[in-house]
Residue frames relative to the residue before (quaternion, step in Angstrom):
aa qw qx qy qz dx dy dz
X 1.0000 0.0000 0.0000 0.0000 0.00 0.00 0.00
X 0.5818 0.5261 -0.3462 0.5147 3.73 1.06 -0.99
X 0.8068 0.3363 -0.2703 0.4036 3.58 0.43 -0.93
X 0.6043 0.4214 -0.4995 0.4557 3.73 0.65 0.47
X 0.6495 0.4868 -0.3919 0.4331 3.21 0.96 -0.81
X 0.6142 0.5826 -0.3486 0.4023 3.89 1.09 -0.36
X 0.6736 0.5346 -0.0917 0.5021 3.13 1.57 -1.24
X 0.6081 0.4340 -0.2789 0.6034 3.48 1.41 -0.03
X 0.4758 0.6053 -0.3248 0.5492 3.58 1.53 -0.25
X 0.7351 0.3347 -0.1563 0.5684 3.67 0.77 -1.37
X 0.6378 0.5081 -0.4608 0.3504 3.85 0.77 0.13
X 0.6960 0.4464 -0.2861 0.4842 3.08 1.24 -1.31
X 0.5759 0.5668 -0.4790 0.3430 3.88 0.70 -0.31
X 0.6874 0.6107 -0.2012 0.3377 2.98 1.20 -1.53
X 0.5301 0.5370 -0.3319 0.5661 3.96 1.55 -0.86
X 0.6934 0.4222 -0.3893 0.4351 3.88 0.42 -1.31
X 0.6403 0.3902 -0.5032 0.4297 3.72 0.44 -0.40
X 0.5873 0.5679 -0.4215 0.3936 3.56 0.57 -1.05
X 0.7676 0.4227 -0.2566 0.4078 3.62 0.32 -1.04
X 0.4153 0.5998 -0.4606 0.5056 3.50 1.60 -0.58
X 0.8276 0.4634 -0.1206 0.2929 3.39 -0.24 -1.34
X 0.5002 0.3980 -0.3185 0.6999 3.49 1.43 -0.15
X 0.6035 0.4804 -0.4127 0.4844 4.00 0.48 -0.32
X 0.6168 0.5995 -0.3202 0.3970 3.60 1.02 -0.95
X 0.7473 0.4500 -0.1666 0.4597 3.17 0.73 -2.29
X 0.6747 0.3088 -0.4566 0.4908 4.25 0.58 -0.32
X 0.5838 0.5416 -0.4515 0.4025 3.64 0.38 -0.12
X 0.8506 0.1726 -0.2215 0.4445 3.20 0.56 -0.66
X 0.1018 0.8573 -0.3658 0.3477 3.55 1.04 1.68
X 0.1755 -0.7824 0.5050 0.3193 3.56 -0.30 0.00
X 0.6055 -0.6743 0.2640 0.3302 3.25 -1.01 0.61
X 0.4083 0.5759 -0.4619 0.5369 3.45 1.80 0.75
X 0.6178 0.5094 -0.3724 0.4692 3.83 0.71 -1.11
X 0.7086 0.4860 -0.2828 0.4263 3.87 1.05 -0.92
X 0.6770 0.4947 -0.3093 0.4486 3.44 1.12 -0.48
X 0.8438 0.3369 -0.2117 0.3601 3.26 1.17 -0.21
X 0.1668 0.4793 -0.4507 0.7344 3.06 2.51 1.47
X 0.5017 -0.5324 0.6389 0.2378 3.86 -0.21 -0.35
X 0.6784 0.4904 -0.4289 0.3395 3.44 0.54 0.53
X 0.2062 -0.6741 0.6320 0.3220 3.27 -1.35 -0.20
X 0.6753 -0.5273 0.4289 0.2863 3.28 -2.08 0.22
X 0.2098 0.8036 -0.1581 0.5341 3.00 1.80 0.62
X 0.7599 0.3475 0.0252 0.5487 3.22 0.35 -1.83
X 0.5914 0.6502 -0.2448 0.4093 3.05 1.03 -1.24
X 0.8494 0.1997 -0.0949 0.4792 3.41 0.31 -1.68
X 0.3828 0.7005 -0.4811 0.3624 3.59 1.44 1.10
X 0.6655 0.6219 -0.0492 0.4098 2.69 1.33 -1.90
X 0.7582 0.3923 -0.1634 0.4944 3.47 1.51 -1.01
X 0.4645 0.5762 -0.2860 0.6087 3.64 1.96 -0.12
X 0.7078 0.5113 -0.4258 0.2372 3.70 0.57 -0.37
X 0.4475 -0.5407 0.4720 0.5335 4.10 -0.66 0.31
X 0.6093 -0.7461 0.1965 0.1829 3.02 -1.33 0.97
X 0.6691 0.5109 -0.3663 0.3963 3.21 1.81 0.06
X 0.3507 0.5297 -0.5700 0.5211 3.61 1.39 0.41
X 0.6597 0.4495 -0.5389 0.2689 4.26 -0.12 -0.11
């Protein structure tokens, strides 16, 4: 029981960094690299404005 609950500790850290770091790499895009993901810089600084359990 200790070790899932530990192991569910190390998953969920392990996703927030993951999502950190994809939050990093479209932010720091250019607004060609976003046009050609379909996004705008827009979307971008929506997604990175939201509280953090609506992501």
């Amino acid at each position: 029981m200790v070790v899932r609950a530990w192991q569910a500790l190390v998953d969920l850290i392990r996703i927030r960094r993951e999502r950190s770091r994809a939050r990093d790499r479209l932010a720091a895009m250019t607004e060609r690299e976003l046009l050609d993901l379909g996004m705008t810089r827009s979307e971008i600084a929506y997604e990175l404005h939201k509280p953090r359990r609506r992501r």
